[in-house]
C-alpha angles and dihedrals in degrees: 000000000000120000100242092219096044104024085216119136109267113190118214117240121163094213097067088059100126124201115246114177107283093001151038123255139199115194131195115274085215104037106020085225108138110241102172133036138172141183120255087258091043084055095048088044096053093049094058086057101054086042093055086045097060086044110052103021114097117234091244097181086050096046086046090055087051092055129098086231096168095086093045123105116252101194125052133182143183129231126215106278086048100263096152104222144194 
């Protein structure tokens, strides 16, 4: 995510929301400037997502470092009738 008044990349960290009266605001690490803001329900909101996310998303970089992944293929394809292949 870019900051609007700066241009600079903002990363988008949850923990540097900051209340501001009604809402919650980010601001820009280089201009101060706020770039993003949400209510107190779109935070919460937000935040059960990110928890449901830990929980039930694989690691998938992890599980592909646990796999034997030499013998898997490392191309696929798909016929014509859409039967993926090999």
């Amino acid at each position: 995510m870019a900051c609007p008044t700066c241009e600079q990349d903002v990363q988008w960290d949850m923990n540097r929301l900051q209340k501001l009266e009604e809402r919650w605001v980010m601001a820009c690490k280089n201009c101060c400037d706020p770039f993003f803001s949400v209510s107190e329900e779109e935070k919460e909101i937000i935040l059960e997502g990110i928890r449901l996310t830990e929980a039930y998303v694989p690691d998938i970089i992890h599980a592909y470092h646990s796999e034997d992944v030499k013998n898997l293929p490392s191309r696929i394809g798909f016929e014509k009738h859409g039967k993926m292949v090999l």
